[in-house]
Backbone as XML, in Angstrom:
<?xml version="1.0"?>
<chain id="A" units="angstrom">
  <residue number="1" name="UNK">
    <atom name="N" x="4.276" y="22.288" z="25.412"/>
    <atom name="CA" x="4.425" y="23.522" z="26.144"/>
    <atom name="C" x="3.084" y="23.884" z="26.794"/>
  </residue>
  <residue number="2" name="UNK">
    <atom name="N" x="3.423" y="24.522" z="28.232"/>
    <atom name="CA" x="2.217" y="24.682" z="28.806"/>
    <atom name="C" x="1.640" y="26.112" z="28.263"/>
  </residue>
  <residue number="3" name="UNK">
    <atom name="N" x="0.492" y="25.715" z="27.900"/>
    <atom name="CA" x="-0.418" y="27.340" z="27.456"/>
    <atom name="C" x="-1.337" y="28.368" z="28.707"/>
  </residue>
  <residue number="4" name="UNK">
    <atom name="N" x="-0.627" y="29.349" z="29.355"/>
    <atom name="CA" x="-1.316" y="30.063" z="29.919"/>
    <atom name="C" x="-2.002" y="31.369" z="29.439"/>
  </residue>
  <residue number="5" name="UNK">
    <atom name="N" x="-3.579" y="31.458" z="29.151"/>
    <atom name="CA" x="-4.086" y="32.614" z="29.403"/>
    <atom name="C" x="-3.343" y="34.162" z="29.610"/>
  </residue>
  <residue number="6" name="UNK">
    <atom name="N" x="-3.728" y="34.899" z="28.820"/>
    <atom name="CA" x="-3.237" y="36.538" z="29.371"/>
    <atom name="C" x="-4.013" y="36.746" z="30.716"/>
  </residue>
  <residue number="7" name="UNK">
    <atom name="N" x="-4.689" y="36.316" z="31.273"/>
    <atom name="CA" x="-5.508" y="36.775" z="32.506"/>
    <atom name="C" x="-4.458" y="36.098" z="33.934"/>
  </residue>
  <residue number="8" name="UNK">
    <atom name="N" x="-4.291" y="34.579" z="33.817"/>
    <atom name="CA" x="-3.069" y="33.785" z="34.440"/>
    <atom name="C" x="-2.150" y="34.677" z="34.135"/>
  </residue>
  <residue number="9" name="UNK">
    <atom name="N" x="-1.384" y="35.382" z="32.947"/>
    <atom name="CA" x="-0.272" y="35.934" z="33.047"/>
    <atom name="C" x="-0.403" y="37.263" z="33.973"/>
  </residue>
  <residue number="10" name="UNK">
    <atom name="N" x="-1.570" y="37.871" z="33.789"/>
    <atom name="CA" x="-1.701" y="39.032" z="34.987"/>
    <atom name="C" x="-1.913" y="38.732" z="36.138"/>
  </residue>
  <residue number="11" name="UNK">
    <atom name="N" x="-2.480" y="37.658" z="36.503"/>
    <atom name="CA" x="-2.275" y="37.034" z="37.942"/>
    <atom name="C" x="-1.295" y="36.959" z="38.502"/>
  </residue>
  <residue number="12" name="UNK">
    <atom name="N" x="0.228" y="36.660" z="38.035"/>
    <atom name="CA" x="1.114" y="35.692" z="38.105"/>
    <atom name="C" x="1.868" y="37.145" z="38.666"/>
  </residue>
  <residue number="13" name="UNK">
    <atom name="N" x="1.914" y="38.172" z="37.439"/>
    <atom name="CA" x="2.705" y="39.491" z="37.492"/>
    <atom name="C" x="2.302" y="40.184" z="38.599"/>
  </residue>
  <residue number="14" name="UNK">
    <atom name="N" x="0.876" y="40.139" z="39.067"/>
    <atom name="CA" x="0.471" y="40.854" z="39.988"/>
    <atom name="C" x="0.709" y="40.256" z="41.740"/>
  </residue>
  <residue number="15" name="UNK">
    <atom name="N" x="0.668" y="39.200" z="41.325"/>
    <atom name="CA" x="1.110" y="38.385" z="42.632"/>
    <atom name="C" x="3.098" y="38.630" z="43.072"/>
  </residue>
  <residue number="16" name="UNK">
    <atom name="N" x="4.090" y="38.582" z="41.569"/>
    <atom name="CA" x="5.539" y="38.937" z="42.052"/>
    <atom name="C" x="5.369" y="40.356" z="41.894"/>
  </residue>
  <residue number="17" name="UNK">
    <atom name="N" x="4.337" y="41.394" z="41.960"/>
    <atom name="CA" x="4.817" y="42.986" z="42.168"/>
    <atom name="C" x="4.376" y="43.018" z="43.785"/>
  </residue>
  <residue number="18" name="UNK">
    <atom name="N" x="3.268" y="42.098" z="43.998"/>
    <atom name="CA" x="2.835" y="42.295" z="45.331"/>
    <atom name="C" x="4.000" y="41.613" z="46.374"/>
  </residue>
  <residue number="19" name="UNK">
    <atom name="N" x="4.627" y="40.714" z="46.045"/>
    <atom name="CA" x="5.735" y="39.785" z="46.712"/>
    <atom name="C" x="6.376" y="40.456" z="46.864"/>
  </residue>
  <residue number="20" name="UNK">
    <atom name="N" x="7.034" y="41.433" z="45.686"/>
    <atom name="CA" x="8.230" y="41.855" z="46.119"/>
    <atom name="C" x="7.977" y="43.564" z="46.301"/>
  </residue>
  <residue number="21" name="UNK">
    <atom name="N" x="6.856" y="43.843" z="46.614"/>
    <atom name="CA" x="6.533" y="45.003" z="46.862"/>
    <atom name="C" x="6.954" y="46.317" z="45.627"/>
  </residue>
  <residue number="22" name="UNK">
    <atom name="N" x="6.781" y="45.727" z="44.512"/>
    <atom name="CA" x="6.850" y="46.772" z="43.991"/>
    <atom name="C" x="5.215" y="47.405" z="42.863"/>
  </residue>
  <residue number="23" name="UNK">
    <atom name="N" x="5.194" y="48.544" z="42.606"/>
    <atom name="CA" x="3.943" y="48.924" z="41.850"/>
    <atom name="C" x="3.514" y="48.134" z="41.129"/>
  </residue>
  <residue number="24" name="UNK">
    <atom name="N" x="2.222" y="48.081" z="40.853"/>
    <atom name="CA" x="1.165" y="47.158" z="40.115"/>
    <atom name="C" x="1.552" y="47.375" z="38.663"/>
  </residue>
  <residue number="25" name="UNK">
    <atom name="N" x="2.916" y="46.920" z="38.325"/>
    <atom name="CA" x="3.212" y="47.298" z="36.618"/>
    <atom name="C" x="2.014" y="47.246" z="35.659"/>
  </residue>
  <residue number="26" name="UNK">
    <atom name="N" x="1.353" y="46.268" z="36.045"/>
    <atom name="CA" x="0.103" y="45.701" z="34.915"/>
    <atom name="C" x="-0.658" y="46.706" z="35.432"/>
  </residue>
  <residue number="27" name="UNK">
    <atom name="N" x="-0.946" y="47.954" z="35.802"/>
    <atom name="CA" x="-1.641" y="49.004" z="35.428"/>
    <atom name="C" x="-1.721" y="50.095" z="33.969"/>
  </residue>
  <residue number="28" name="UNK">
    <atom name="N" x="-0.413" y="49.708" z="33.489"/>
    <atom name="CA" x="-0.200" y="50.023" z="32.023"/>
    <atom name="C" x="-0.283" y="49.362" z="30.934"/>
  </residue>
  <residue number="29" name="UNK">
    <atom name="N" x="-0.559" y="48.241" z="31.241"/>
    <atom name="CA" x="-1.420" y="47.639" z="30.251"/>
    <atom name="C" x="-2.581" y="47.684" z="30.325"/>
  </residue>
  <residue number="30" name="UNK">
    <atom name="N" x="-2.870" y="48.472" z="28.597"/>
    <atom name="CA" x="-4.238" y="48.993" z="28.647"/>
    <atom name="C" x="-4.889" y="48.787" z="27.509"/>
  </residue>
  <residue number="31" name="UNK">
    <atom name="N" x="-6.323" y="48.748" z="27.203"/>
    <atom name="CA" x="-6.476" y="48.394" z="25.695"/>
    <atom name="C" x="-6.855" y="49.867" z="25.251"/>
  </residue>
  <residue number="32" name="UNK">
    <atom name="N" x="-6.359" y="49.549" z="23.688"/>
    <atom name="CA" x="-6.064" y="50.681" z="22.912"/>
    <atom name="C" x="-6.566" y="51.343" z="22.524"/>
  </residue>
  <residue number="33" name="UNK">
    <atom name="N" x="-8.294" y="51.035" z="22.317"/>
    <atom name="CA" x="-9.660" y="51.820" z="22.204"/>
    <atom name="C" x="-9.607" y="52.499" z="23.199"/>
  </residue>
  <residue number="34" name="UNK">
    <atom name="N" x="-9.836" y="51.902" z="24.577"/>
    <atom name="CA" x="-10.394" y="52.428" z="25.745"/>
    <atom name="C" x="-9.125" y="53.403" z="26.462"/>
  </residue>
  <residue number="35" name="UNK">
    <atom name="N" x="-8.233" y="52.798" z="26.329"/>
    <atom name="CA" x="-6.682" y="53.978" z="27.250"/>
    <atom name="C" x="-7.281" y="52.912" z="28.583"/>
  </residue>
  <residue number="36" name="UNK">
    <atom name="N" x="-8.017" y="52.347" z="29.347"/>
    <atom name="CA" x="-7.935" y="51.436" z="30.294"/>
    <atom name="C" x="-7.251" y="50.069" z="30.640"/>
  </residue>
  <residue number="37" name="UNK">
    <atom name="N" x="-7.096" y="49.632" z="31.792"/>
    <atom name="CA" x="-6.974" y="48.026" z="32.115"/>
    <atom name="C" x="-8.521" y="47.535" z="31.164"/>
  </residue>
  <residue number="38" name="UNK">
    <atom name="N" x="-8.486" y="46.188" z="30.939"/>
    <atom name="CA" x="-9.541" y="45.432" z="30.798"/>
    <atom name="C" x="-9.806" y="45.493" z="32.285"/>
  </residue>
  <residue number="39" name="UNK">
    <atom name="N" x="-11.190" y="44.391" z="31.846"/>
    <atom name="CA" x="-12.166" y="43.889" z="33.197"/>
    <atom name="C" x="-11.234" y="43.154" z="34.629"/>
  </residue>
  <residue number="40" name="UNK">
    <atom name="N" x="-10.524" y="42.315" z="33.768"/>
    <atom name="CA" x="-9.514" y="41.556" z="34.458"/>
    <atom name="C" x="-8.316" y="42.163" z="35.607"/>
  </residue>
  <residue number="41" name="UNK">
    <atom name="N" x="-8.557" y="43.238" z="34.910"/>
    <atom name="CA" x="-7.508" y="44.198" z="36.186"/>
    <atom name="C" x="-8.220" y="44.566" z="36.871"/>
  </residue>
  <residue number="42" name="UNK">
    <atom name="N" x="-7.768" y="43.914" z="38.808"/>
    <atom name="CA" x="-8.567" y="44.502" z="39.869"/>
    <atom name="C" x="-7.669" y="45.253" z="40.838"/>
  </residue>
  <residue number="43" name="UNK">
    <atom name="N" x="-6.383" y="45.264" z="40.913"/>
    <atom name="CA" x="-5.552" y="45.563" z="41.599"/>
    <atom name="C" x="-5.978" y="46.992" z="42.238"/>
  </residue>
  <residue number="44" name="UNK">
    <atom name="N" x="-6.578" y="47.998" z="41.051"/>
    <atom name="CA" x="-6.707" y="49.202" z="41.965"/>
    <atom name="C" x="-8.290" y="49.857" z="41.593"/>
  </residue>
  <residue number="45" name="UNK">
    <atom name="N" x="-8.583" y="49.223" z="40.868"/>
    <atom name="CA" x="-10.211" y="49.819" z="40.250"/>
    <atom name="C" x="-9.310" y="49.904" z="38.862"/>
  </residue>
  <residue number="46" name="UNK">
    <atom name="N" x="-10.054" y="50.610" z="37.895"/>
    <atom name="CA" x="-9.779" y="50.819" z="36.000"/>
    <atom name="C" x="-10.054" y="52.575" z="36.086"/>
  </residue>
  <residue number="47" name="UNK">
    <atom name="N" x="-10.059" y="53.283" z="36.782"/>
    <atom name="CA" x="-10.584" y="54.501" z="36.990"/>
    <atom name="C" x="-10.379" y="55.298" z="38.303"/>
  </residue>
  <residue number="48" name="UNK">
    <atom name="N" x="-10.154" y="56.727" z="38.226"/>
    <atom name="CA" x="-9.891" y="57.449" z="39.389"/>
    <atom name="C" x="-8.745" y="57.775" z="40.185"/>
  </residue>
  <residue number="49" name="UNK">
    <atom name="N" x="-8.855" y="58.025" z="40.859"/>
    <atom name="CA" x="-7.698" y="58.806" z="41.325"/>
    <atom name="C" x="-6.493" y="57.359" z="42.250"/>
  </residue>
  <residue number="50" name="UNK">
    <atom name="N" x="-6.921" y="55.953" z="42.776"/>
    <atom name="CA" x="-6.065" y="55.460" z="42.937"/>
    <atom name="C" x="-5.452" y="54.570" z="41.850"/>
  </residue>
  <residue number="51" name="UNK">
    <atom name="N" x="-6.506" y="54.500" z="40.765"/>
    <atom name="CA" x="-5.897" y="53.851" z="39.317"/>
    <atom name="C" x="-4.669" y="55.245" z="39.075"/>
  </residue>
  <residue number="52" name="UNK">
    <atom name="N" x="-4.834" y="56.158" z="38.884"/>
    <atom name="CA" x="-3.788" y="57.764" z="38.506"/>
    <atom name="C" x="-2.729" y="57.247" z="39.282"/>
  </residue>
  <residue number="53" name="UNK">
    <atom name="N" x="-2.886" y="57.077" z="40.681"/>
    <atom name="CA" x="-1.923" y="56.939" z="41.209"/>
    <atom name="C" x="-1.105" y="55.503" z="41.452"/>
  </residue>
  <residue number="54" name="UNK">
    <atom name="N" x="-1.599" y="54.764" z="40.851"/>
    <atom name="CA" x="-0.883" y="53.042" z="40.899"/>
    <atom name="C" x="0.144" y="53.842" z="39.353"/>
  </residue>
  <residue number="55" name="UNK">
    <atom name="N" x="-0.436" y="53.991" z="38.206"/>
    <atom name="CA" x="0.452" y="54.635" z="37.131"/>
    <atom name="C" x="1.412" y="55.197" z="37.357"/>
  </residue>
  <residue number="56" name="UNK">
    <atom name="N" x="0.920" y="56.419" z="38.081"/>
    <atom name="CA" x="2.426" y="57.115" z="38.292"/>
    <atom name="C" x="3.101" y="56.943" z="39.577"/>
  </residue>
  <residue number="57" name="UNK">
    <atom name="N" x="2.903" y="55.808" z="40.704"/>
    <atom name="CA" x="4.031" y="54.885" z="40.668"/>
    <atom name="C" x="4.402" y="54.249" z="39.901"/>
  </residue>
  <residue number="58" name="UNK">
    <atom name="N" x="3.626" y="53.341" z="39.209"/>
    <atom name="CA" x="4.740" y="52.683" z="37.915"/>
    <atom name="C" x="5.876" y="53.595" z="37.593"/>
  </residue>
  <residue number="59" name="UNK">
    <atom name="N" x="5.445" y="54.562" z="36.845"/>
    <atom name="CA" x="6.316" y="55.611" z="35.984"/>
    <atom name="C" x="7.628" y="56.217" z="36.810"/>
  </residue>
  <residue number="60" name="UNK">
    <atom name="N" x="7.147" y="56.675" z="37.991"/>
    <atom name="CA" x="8.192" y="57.203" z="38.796"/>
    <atom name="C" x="9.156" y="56.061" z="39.748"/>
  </residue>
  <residue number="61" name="UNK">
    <atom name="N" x="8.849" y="54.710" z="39.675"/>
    <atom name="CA" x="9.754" y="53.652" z="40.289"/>
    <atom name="C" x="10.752" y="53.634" z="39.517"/>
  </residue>
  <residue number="62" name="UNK">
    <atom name="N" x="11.983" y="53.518" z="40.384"/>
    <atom name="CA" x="13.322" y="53.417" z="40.234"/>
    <atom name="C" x="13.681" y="51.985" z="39.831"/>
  </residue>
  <residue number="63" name="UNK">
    <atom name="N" x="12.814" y="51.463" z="38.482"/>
    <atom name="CA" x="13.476" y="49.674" z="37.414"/>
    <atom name="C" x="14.464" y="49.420" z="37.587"/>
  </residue>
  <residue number="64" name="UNK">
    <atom name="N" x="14.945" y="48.597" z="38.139"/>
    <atom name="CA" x="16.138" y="48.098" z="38.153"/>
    <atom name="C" x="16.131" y="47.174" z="36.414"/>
  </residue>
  <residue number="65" name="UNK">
    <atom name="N" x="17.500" y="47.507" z="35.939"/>
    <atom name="CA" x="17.897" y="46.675" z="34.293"/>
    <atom name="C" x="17.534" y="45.643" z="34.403"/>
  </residue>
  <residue number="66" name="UNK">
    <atom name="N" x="17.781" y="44.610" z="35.327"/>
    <atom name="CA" x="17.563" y="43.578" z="35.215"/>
    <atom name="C" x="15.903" y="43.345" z="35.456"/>
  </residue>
  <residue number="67" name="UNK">
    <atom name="N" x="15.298" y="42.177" z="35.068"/>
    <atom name="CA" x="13.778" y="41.997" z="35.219"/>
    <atom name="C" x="13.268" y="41.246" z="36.603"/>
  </residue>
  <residue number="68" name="UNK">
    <atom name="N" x="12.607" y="42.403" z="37.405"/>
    <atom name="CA" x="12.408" y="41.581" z="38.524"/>
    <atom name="C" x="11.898" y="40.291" z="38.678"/>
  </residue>
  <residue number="69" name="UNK">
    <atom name="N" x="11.553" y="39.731" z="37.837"/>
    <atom name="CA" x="11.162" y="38.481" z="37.936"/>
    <atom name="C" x="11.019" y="37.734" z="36.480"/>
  </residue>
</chain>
């Protein structure tokens, strides 16, 4: 079995939210000390007002049941 990295797995996720145009889900993954993305998340910065707002698109997008990808 092929072994990919958690960093490859946020690549991968961030590349089918950008494909299919939907919010940067991997903005809510956060580590549990900090309430932040790690280093590895660049999609919107780890801080401020367009990190606030990549979240609550997450939160307020209309998920479809099934898993977009």
């Amino acid at each position: 079995m092929l072994k990919i990295d958690h960093v490859a797995r946020a690549r991968v996720i961030k590349e089918e939210c950008i494909r299919q145009d939907l919010p940067p889900i991997q903005a809510i993954v956060v580590n549990k000390r900090t309430g932040v993305p790690g280093a590895g998340y660049v999609a919107t910065g780890r801080h401020g007002k367009v990190y606030r707002r990549s979240v609550r698109r997450v939160h307020e997008y209309a998920w479809s049941k099934k898993a977009p990808f």
